[in-house]
FIDRENLUM-121561 format. One record per residue (C-alpha): residue number from 1; residue in one letter; x, y, z. Coordinates in steps of 0.05 Angstrom, whole numbers, always signed. Each point is the difference from the previous one (the first is absolute). Layout:
BEGIN
nr->NUM	rest->A	u->X	v->Y	w->Z .
...
This chain:
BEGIN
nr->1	rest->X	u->+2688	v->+1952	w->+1666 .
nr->2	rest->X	u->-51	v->+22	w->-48 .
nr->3	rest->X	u->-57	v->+36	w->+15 .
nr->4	rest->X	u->-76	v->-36	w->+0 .
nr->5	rest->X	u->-54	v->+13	w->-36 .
nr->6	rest->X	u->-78	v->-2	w->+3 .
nr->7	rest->X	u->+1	v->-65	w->-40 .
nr->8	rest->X	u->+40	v->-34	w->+45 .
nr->9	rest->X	u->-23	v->+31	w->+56 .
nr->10	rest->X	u->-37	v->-49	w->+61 .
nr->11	rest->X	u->-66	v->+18	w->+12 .
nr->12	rest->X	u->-34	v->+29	w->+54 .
nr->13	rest->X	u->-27	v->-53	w->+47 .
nr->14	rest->X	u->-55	v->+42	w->+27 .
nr->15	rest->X	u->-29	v->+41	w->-68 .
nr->16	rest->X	u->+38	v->-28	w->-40 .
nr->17	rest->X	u->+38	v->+65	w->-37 .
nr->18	rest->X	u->+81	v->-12	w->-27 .
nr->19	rest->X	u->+45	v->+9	w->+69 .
nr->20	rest->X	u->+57	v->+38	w->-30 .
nr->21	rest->X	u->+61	v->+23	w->+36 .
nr->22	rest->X	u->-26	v->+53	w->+47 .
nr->23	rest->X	u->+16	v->+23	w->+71 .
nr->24	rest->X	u->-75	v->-25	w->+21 .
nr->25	rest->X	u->+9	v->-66	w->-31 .
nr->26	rest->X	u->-8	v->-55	w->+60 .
nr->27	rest->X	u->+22	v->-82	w->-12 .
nr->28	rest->X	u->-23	v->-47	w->+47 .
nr->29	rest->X	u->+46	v->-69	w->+13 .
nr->30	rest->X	u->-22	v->-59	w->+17 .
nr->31	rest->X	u->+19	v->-79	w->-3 .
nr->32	rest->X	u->-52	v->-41	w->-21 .
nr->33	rest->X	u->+21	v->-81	w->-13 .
nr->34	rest->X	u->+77	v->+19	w->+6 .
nr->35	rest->X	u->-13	v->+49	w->-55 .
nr->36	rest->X	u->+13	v->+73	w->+10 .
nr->37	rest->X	u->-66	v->+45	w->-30 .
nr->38	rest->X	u->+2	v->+70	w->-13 .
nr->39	rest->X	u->-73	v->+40	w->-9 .
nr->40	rest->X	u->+8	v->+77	w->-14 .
nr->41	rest->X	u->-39	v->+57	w->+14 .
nr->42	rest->X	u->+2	v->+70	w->-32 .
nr->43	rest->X	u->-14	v->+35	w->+64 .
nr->44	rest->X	u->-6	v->-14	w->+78 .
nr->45	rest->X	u->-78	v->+23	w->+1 .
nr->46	rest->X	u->+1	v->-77	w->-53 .
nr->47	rest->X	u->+47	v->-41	w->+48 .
nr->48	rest->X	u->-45	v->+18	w->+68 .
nr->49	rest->X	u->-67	v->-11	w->-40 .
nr->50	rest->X	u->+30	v->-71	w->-28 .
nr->51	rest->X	u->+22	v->-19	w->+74 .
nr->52	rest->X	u->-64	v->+27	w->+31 .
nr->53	rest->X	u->-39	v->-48	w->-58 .
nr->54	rest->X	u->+54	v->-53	w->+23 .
nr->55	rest->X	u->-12	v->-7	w->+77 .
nr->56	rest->X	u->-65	v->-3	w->-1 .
């Protein structure tokens, strides 16, 4: 296994900044049209504002 870097890093869905490998890093799952789709966030304070903005 190889390590990642910033380049190929996903992006934070909330702000937007490189999610690296970190102990604060959250992904969140879903299946949308038999498709599995991933959306990352760099900390838990971004997941709970993106599924605040979500359920609205």
């Amino acid at each position: 296994m190889t390590d990642s870097t910033d380049e190929d890093s996903p992006e934070c869905r909330t702000c937007g900044d490189p999610v690296g490998p970190a102990s604060e890093q959250r992904v969140v799952t879903t299946v949308e049209d038999g498709a599995a789709v991933y959306r990352y966030f760099c900390t838990d304070d971004c997941r709970e504002q993106w599924e605040s903005s979500n359920s609205a």
